[in-house]
Rosetta silent file (secondary structure, phi, psi, omega in degrees, C-alpha in Angstrom):
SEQUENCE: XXXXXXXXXXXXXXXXXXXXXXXXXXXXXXXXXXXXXXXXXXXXXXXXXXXXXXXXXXXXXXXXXXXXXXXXXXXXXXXXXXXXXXXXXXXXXXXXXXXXXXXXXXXXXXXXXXXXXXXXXXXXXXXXXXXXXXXXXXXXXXXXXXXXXXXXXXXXXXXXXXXXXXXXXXXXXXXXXXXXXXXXXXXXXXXXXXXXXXXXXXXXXXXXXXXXXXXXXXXXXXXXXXXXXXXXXXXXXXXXXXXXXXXXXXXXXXXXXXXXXXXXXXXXXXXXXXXXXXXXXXXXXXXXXXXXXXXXXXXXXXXXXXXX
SCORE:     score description
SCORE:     0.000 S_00000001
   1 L     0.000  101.808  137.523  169.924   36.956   71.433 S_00000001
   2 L     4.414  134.958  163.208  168.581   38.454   67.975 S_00000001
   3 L   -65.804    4.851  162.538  164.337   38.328   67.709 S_00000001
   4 L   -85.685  -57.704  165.528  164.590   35.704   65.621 S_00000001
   5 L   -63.180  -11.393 -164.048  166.246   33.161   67.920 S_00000001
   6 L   -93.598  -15.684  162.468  163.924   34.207   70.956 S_00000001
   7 L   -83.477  -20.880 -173.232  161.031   32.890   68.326 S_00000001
   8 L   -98.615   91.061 -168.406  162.579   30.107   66.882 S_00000001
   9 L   -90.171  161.442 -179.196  162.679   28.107   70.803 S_00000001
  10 H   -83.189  -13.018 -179.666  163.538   24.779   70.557 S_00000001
  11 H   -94.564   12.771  158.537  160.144   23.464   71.123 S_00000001
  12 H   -82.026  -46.530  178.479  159.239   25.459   68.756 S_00000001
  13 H   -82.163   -2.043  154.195  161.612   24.028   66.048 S_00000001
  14 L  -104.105  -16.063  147.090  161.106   20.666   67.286 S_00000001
  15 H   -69.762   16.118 -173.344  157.542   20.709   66.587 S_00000001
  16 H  -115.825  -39.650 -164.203  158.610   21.828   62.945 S_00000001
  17 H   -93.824   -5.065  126.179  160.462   18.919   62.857 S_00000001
  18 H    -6.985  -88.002 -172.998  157.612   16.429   63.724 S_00000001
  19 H   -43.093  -39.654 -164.031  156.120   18.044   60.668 S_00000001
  20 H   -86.128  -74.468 -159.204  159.064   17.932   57.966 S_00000001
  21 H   -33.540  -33.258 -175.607  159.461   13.836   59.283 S_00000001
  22 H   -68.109 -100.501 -169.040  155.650   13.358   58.486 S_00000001
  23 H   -10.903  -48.255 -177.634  156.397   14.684   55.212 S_00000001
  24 H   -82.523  -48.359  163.362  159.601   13.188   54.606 S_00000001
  25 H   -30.345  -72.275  171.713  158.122    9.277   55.669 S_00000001
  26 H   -10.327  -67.458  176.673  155.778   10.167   52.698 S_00000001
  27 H  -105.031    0.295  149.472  157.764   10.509   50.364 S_00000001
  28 H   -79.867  -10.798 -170.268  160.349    8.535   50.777 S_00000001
  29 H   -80.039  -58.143  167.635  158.208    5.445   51.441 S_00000001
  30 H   -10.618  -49.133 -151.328  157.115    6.639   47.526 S_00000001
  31 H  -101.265  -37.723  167.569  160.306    6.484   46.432 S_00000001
  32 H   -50.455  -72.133 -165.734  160.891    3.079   48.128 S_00000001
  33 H   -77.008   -8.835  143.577  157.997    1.751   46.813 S_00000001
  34 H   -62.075  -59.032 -160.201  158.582    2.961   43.044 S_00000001
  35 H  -110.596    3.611 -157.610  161.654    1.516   42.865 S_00000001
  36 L    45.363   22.567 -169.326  162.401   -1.219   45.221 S_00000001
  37 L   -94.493  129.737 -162.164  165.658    0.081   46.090 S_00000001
  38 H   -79.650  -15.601 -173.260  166.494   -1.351   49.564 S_00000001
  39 H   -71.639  -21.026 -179.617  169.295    1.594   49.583 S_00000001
  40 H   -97.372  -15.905  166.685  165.754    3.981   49.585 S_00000001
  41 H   -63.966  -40.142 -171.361  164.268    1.600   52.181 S_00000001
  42 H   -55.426  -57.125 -168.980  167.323    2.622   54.527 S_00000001
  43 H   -45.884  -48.460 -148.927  166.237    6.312   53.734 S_00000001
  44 H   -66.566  -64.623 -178.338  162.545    5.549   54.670 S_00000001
  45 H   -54.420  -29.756  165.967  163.558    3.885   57.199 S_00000001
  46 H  -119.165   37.149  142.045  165.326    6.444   59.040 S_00000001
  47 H   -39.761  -84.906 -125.192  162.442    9.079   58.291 S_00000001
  48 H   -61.515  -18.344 -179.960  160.679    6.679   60.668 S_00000001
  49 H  -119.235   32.431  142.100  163.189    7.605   63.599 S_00000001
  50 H   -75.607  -27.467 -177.225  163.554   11.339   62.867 S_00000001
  51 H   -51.692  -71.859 -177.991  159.673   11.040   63.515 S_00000001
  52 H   -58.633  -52.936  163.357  160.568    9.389   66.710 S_00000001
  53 H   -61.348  -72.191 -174.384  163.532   11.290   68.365 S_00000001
  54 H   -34.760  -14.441 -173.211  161.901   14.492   67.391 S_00000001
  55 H  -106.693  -36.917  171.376  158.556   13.678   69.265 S_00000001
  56 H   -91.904  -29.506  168.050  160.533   12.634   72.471 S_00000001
  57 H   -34.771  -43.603 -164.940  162.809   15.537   72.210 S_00000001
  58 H   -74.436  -42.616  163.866  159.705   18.082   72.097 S_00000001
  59 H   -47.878  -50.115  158.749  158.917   15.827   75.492 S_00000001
  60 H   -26.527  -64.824  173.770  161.744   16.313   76.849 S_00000001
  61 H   -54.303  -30.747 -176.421  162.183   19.774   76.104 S_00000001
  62 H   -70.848  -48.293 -177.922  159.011   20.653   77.860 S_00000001
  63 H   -54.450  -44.073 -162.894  160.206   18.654   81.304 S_00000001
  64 H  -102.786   17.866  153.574  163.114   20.919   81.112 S_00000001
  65 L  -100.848   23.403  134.083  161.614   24.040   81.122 S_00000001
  66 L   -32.186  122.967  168.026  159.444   23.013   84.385 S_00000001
  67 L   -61.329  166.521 -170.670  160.572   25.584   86.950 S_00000001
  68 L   -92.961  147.743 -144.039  162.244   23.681   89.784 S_00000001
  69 L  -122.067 -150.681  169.425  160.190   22.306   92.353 S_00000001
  70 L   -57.311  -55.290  169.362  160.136   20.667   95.975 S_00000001
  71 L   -73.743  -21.977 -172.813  161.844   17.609   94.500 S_00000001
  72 L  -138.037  106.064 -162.371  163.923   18.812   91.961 S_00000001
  73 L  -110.504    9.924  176.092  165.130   22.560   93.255 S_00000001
  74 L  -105.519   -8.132  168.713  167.743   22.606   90.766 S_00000001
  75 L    89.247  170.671  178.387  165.114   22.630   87.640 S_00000001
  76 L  -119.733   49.864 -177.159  165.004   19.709   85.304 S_00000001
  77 L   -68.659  -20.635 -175.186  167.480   21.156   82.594 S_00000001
  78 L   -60.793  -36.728 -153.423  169.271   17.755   82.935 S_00000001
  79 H   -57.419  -48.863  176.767  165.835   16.037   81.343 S_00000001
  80 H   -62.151  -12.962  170.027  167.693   16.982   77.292 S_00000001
  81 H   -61.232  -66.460 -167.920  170.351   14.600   78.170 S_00000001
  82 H   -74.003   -6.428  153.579  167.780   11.705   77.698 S_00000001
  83 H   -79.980  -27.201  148.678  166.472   13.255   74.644 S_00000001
  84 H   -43.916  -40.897  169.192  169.777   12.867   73.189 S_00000001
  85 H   -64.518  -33.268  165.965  170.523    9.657   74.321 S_00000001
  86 H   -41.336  -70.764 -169.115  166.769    8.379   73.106 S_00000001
  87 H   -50.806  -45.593 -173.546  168.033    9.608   69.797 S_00000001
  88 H   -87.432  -20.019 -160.112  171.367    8.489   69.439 S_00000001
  89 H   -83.746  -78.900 -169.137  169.776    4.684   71.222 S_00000001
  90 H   -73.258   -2.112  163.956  167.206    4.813   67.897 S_00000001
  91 H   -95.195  -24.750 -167.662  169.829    5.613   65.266 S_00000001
  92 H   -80.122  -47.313  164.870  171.954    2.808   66.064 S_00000001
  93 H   -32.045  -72.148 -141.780  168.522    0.335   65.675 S_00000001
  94 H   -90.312   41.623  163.995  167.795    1.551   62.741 S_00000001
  95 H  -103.403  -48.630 -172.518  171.690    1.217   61.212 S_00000001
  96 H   -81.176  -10.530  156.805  171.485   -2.330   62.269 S_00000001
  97 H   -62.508  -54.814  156.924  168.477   -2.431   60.805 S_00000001
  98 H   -23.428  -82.501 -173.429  169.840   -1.102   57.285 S_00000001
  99 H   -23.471  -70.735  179.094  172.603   -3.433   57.555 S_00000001
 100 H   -49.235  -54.297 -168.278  170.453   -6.787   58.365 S_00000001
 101 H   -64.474  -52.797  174.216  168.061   -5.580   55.359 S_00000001
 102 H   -29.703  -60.063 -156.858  171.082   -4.726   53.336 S_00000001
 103 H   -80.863  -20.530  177.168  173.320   -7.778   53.640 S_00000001
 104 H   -59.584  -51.107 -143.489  170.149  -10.182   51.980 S_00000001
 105 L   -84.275    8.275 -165.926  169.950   -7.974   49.120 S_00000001
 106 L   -94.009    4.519 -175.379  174.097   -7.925   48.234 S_00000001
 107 L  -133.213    8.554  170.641  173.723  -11.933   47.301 S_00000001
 108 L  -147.972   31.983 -171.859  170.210  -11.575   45.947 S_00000001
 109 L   -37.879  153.890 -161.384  170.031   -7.626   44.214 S_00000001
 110 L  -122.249  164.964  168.380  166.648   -6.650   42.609 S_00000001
 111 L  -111.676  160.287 -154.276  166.593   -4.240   39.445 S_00000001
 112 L  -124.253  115.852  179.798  165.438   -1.060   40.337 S_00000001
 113 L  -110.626  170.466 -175.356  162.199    0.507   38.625 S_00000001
 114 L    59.882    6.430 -176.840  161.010    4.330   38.382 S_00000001
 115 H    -5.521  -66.770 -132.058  164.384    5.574   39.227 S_00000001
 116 H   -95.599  -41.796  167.045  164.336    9.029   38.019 S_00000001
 117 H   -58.764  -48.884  160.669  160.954    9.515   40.002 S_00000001
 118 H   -23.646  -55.840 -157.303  161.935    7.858   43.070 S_00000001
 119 H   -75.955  -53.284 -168.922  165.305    9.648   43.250 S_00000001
 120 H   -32.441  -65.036  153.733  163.346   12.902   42.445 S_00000001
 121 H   -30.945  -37.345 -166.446  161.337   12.278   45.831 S_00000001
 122 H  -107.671   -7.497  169.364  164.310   11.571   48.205 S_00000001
 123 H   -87.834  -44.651 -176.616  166.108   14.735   46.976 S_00000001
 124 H   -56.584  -43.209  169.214  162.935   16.901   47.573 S_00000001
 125 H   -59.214  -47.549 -153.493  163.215   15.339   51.558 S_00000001
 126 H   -55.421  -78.160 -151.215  166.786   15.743   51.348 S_00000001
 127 H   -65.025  -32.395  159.624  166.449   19.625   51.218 S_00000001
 128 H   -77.567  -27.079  168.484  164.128   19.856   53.633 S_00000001
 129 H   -59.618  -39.116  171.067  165.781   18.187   56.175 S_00000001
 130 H   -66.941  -37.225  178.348  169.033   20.485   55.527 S_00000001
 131 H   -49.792  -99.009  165.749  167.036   23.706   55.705 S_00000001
 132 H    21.911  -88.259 -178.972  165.471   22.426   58.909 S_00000001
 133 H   -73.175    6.677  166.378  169.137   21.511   60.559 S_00000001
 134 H   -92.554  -50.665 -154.709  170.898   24.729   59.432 S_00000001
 135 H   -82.337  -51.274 -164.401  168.033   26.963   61.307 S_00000001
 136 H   -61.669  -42.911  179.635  168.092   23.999   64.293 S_00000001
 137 H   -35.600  -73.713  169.172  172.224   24.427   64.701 S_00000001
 138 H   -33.091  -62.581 -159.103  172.039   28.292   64.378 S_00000001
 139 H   -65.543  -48.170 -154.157  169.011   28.062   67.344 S_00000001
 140 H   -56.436  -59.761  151.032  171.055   24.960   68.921 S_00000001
 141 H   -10.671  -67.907 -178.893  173.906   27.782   69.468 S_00000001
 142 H   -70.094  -49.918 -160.695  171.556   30.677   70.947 S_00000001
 143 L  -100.865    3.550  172.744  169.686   28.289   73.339 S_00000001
 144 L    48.217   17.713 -179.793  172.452   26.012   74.350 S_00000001
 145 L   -65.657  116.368  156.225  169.610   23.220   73.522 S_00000001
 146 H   -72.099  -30.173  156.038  171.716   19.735   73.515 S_00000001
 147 H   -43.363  -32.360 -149.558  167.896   18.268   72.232 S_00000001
 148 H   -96.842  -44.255  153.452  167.870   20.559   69.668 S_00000001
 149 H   -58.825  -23.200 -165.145  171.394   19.860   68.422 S_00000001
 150 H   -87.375  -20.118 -176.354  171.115   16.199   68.575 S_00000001
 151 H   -75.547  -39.571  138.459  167.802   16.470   66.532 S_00000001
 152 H   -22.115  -92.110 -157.987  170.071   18.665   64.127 S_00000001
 153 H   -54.209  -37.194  169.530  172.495   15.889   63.530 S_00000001
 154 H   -63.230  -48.220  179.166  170.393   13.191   63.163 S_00000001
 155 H   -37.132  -43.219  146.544  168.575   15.400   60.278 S_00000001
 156 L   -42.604  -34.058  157.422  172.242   15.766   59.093 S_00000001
 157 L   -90.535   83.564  155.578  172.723   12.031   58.781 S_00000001
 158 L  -141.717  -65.367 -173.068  169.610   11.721   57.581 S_00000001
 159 H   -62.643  -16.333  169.424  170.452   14.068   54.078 S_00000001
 160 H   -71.738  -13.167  177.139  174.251   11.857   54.170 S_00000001
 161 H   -95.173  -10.296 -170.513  171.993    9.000   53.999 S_00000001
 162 H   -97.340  -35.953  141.781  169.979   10.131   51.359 S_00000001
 163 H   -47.817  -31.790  170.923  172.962   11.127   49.442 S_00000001
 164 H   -83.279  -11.384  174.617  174.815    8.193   49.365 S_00000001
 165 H   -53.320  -51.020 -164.891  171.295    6.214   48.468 S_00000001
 166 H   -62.744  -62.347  168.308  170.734    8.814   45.311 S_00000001
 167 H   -48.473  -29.005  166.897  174.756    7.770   44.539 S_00000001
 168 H   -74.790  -18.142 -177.571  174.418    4.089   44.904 S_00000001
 169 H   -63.266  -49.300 -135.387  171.042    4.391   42.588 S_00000001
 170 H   -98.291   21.431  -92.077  172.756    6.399   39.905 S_00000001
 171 H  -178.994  -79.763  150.252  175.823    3.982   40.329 S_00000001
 172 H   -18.324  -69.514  168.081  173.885    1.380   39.715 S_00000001
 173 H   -68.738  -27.537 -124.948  172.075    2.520   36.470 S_00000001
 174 H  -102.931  -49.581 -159.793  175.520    3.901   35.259 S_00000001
 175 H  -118.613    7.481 -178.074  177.249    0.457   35.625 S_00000001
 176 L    94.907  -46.815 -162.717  174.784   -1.999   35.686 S_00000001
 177 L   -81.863  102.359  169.063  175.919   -3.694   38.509 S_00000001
 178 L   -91.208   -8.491  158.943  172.513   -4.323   41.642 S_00000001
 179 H   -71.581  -12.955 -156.087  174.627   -4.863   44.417 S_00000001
 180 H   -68.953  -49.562  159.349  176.149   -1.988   44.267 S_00000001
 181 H    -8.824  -89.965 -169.945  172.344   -0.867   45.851 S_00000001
 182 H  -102.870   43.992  152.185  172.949   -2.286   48.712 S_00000001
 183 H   -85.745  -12.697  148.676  176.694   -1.983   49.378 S_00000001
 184 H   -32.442  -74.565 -151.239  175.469    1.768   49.366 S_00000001
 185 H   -42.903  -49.700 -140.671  172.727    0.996   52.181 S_00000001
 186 H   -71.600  -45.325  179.938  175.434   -0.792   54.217 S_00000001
 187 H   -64.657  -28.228  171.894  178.012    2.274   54.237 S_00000001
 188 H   -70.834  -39.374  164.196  175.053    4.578   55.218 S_00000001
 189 H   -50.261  -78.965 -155.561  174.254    2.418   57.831 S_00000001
 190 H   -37.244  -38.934 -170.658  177.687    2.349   58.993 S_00000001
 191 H   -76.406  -44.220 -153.670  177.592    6.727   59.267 S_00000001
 192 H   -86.108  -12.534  156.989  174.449    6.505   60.914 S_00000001
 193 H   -41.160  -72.063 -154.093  176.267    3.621   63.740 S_00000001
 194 H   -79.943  -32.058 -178.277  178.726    6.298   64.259 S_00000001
 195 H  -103.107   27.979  162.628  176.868    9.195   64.645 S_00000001
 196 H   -94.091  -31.690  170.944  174.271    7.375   67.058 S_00000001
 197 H   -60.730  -37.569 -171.651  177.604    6.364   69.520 S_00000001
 198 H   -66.339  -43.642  157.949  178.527   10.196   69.171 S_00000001
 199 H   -58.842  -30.768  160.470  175.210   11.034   70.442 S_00000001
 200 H   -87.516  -15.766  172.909  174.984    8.565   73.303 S_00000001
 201 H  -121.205   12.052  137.687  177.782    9.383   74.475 S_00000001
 202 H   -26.942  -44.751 -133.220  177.300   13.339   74.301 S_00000001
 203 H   -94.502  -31.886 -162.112  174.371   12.461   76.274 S_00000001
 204 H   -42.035  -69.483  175.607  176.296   10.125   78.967 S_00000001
 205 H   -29.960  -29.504  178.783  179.081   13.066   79.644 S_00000001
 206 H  -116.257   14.418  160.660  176.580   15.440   80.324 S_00000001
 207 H  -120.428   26.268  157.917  174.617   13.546   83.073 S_00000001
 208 L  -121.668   38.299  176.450  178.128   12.833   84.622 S_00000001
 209 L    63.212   18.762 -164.261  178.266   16.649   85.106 S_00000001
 210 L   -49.734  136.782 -178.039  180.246   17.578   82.733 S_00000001
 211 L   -79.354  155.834  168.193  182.299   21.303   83.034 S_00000001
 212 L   -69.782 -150.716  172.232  181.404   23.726   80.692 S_00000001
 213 L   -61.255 -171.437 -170.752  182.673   24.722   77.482 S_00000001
 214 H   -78.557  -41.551 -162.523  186.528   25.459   77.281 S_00000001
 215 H   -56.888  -30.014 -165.865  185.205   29.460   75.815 S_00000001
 216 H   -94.532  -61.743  143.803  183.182   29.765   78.696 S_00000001
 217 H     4.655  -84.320 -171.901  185.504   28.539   81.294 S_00000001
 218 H   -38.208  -54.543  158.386  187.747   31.508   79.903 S_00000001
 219 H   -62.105  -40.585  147.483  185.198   34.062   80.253 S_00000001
 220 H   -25.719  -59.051 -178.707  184.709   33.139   83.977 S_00000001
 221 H   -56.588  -32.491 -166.382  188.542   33.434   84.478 S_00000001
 222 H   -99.851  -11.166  170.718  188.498   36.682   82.816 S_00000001
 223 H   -60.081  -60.737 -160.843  185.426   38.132   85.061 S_00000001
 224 H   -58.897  -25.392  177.485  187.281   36.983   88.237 S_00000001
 225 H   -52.962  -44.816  158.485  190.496   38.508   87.312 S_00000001
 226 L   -73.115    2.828  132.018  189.415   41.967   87.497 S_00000001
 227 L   -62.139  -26.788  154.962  188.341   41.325   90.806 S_00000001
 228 L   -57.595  112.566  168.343  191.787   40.017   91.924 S_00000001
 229 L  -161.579 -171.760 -133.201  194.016   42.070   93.299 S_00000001
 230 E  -152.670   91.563 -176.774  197.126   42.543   95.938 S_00000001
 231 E   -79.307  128.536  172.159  198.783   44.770   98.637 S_00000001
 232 L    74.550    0.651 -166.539  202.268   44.602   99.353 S_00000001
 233 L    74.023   22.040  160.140  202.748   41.625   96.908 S_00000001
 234 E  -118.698  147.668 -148.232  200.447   39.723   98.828 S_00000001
 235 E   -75.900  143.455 -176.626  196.794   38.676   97.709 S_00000001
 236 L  -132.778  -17.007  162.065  194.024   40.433   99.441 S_00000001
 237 L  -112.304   62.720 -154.876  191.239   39.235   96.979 S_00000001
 238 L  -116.237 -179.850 -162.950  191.438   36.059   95.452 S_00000001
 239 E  -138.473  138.094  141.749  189.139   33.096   93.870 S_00000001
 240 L  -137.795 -151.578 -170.084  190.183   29.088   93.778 S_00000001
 241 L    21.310   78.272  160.541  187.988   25.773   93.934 S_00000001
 242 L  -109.083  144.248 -179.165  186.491   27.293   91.131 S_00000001
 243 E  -150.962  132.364  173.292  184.860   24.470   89.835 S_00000001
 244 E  -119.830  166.968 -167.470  181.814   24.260   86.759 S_00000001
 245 E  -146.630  168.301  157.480  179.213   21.925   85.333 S_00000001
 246 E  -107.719  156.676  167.023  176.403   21.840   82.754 S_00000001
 247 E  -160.027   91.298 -157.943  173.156   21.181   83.055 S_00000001
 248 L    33.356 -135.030 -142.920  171.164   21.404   79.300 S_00000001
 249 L   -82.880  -25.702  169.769  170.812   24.898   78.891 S_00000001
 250 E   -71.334  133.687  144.766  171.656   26.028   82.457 S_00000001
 251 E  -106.500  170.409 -174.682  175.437   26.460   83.582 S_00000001
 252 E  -143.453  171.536  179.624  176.800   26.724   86.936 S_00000001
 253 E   178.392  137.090 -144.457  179.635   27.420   88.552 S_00000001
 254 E  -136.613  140.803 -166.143  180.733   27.131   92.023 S_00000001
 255 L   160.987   82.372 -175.304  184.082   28.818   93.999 S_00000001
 256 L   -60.696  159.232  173.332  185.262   30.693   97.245 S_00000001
 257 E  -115.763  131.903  167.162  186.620   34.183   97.616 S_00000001
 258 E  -110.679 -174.760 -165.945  188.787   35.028   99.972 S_00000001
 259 E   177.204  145.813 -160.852  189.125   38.462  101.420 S_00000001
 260 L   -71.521  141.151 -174.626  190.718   39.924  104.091 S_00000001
 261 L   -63.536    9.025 -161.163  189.468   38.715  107.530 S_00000001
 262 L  -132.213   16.396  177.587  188.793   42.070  109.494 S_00000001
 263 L  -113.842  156.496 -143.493  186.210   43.302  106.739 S_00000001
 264 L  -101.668  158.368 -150.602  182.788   43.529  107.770 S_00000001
 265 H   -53.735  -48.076  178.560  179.966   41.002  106.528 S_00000001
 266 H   -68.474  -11.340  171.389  178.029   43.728  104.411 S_00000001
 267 H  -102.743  -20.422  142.408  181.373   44.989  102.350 S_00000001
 268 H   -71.090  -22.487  167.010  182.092   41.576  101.722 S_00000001
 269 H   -88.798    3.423  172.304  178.722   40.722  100.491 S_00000001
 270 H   -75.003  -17.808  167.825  178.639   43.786   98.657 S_00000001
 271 H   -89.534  -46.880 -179.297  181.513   42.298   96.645 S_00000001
 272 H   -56.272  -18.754 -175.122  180.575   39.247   96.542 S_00000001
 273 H   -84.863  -22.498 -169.339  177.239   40.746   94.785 S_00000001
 274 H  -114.965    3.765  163.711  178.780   42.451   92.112 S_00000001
 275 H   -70.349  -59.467 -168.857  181.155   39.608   90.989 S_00000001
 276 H   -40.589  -33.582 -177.725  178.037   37.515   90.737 S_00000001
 277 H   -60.895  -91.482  177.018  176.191   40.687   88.343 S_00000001
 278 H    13.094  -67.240 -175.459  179.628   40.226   86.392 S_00000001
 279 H   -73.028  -40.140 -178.886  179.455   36.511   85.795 S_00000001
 280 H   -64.485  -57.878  161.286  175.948   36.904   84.605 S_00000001
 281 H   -49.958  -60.125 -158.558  176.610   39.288   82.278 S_00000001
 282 H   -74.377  -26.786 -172.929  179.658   37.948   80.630 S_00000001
 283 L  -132.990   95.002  155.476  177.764   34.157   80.473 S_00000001
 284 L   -31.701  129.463 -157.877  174.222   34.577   79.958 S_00000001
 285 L    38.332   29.401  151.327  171.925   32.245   82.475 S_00000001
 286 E   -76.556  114.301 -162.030  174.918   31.514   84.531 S_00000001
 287 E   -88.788  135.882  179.712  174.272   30.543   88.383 S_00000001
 288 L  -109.051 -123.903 -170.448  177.208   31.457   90.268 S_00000001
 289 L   134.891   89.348  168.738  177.431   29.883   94.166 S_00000001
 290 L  -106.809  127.078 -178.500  180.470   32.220   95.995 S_00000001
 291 L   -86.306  161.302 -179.187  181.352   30.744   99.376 S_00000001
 292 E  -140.692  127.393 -174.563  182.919   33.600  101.391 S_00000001
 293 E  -178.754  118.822 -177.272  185.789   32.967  103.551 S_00000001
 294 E    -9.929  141.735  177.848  188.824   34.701  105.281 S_00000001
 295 L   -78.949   12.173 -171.922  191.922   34.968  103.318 S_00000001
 296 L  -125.619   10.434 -163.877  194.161   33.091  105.715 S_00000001
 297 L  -129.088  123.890  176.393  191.397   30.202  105.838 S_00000001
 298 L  -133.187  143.318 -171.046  191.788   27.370  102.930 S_00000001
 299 L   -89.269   88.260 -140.921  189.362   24.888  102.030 S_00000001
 300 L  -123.026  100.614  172.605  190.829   21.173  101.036 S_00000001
 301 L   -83.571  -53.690  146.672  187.963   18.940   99.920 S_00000001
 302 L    -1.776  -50.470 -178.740  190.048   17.167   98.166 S_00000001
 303 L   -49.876  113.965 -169.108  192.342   15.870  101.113 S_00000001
 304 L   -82.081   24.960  140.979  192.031   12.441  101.320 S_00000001
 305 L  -105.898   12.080  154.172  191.724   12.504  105.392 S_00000001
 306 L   -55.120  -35.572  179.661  188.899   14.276  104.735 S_00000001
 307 L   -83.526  -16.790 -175.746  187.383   11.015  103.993 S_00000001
 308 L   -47.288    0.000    0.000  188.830    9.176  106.869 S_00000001
């Protein structure tokens, strides 16, 4: 990780994005209120809940760097799931909000004053919001922040909403034609629907435990492999019930070794110590959990008279 990602932390970049929302309400409410275009009210409006996911995110983000405690001895890395879900919960409001605003004005359309100022305004947000989510992605990447991406995307719908507003304005003047306004808002609404379900249910999947990525997976497989190996054609080191999860920024992974049964406690944990160095290396803040157990001894959790 580059000295540039270990300063730009996500609570660092979600208190930046606090700021560019303050900024961006501003001037899009401007731009609203120049021109009456309900397609710039849509815009305004979902300023007001970049404001708002971005503000519980930076909570969030804080709970889940608490070190882990009596009650929660596993840390509270889980805690970014519900800023994502917050997030994706407050874009779908304010898309039915668009919509509901929307569908009055496609049977009663307003003419649209100040245009060229107006528009002028919601492109100067526009650009800040993209800077903003190309440096949050890029971070979202290094820190394996699921807040920090989701705060990303919405910023990302945010400039798709602001484009198609500036195209239904200019649409508009071009052909004359005020519904056209808000058959705009209504389609923007519709993207921001869709990427608020994508976002809730990001967040569900990863507070059902979710395995990690597939790339990561792979490197695990390719640590343990050099650790495998076989006398006689038969296995004398081996790994199964490997099994992984997420948890926000932490991963885990869980997974006995077998090993031949006549080898004494310290040269198995002496192995067992330097897979774990291994795994660490190859997946940065990965906890690894190796069960140790005789190679002629299998484990079947699975086995449904286990349950009997």
């Amino acid at each position: 990780m580059n000295s540039i990602s270990v300063w730009l932390t996500p609570k660092r970049l979600l208190m930046a994005s606090v700021g560019v929302a303050l900024v961006t309400i501003a001037l899009k409410t401007l731009a609203w209120w120049l021109t009456d275009s309900v397609g710039l009210l849509s815009d305004a409006m979902e300023s007001l809940v970049n404001l708002a996911s971005a503000m519980f995110g930076l909570l969030m983000v804080t709970v889940a760097e608490s070190p882990p405690d009596e009650d929660h001895p596993y840390g509270h890395h889980k805690a970014e799931y519900f800023s994502s879900g917050f997030e994706g919960i407050l874009i779908i409001v304010a898309g039915l909000g668009i919509l509901w605003a929307a569908s009055h004005r496609v049977f009663d359309p307003q003419p649209l004053e100040q245009v060229g100022l107006g528009l002028a305004l919601s492109v100067g947000s526009s650009v800040l919001n993209g800077l903003l989510a190309w440096v949050m992605f890029r971070a979202a990447r290094e820190h394996r922040s699921l807040a920090l991406e989701a705060d990303a995307r919405h910023l990302v719908t945010d400039v798709w909403t602001s484009i198609g507003v500036v195209l239904g304005i200019v649409l508009v003047g071009v052909t004359g034609w005020l519904w056209l306004d808000a058959v705009v808002a209504m389609a923007v609404a519709l993207n921001i629907l869709k990427e608020g379900a994508h976002l809730v249910w990001q967040s569900s999947q990863g507070l059902m435990d979710e395995a990690v990525e597939s790339e990561i997976q792979h490197d695990i497989q390719q640590v343990l492999g050099q650790f495998v190996y076989a006398i006689d054609g038969r296995d004398v080191v081996r790994f199964d019930h490997v099994v992984t999860r997420k948890a926000g920024q932490r991963r885990f992974v869980d997974m006995h070794m077998h090993m031949p049964s006549n080898w004494s406690l310290g040269h198995a944990a002496d192995l067992r110590s330097r897979v774990e160095k291994a795994l660490m290396q190859a997946v940065p803040g990965l906890r690894a959990t190796i069960q140790l157990l005789p190679d002629d001894v299998e484990a079947h959790f699975d086995d449904p008279k286990d349950a009997a």
